[in-house]
N, C-alpha and C positions, 0 to 999 in steps of 0.2 A: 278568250282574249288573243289566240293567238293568230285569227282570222284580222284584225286589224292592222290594214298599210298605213304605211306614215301620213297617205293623205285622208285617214280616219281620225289616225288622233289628232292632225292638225285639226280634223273639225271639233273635234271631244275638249282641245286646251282651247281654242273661240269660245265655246261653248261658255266653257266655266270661266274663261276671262270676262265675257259681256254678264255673265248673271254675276259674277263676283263685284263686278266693279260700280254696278248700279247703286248702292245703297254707298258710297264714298264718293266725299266731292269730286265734282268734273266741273265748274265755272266757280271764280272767287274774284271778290271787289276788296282790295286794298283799302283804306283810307287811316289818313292820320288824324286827331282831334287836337284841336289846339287849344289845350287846356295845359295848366301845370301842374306837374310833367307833359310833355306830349305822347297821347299812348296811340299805338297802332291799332288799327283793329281789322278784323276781315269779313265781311260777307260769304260763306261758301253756298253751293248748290249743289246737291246729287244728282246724280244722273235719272231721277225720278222725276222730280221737281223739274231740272234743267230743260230735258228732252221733252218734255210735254207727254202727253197720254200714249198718242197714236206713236210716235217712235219710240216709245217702251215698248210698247204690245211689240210693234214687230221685232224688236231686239229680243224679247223673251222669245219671239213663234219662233225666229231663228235659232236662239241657242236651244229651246226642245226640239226642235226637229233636227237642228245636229246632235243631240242626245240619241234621239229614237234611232236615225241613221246609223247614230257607233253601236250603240244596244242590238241592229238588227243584223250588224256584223261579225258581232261579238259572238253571238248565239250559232252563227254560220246558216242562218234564216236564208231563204231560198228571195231569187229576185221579187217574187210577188210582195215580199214583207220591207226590201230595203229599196226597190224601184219609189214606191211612192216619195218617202221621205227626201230622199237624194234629189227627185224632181221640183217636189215643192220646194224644198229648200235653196235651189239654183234658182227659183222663178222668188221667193222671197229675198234669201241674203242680198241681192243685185239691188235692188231698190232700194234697202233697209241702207247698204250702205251709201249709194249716193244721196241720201236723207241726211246721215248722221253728215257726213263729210261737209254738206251744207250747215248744217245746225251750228257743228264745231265751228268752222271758218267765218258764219256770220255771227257767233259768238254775241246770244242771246240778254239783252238787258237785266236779265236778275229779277222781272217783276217790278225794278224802280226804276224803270225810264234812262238807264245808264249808256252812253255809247260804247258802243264793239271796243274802241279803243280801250277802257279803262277795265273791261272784263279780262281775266286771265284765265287760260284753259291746266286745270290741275291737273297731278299726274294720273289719278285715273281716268280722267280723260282720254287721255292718248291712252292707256292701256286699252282701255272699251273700244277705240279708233281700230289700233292694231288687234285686238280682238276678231272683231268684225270682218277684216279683212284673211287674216288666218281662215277663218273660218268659209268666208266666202270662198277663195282659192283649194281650199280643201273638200270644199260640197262640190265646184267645178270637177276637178280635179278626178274625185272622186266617182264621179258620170261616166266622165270621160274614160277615165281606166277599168273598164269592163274586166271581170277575169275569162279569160278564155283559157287555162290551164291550170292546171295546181288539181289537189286532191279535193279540192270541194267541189270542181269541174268535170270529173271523170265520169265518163259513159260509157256504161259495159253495155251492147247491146244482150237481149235475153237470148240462152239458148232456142237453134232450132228446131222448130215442133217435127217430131217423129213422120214419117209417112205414113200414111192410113194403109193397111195390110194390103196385098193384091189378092184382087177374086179371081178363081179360076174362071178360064172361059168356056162360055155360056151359062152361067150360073144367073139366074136373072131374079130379081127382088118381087117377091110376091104380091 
């Protein structure tokens, strides 16, 4: 663990923000009934339901691949193991969140035909929002800042090879 920068675990808390927040509502319909007493009642929606299929999947490929990313740093795994992830995940998070930022802001009818207006975005919502972005900024981030020193970087070249003995002269190989 002790191999992880801060813009590792930024990816590690994205991570577990977007998979935490899925299964708690992210969109809710208000309405009152007007019966007596008049009671309140609420429609909500998790972020399963809300987001539709294709931007789950990619919200989860994001948060396992910033998993695998922290895991392949943690371990002090050599770039062959933590290049892949780091990449995919800068070529995935980018997308994922201008999906979500749309979803959120046009603030999806519920399934009953309701306008954006009467939909309210709950707070896991914006946690999975700012999730996503934590984690975005942390997979960037994380590219970006190559280590070129530290003890995980060090390169001892190998000793050098001995000289091969000298033959006396005219000594010639049979």
């Amino acid at each position: 663990m002790k191999h992880l920068r801060l813009t590792e675990w930024a990816v590690f808390v994205g991570a577990l923000g977007i998979l935490a927040t899925l299964w708690q509502p992210w969109f809710s319909y208000g309405l009152t009934l007007e019966i007596f007493p008049p009671r309140n009642m609420a429609v909500t929606v998790s972020g399963w339901d809300g987001l539709g299929w294709l931007l789950a999947a990619l919200l989860v490929a994001s948060a396992l691949l910033g998993i695998g990313l922290c895991i392949g740093f943690a371990i002090n795994a050599g770039d062959a193991a933590t290049l892949p992830f780091g990449a995919t995940l800068g070529a995935v998070a980018i997308p994922t969140l201008i999906a979500l930022m749309v979803v959120l802001f046009s603030r999806p009818g519920l399934g009953l035909d309701l306008p954006a207006s009467a939909v309210s975005i709950e707070p896991a919502g914006w946690i999975g929002a700012i999730s996503i972005v934590v984690l975005t900024a942390g997979s960037l981030a994380s590219i970006r800042n190559e280590r070129t020193a530290g003890p995980s970087r060090e390169y001892s070249p190998p000793p050098p090879r001995p000289a091969p003995p000298a033959e006396p002269p005219g000594s010639a190989a049979p």
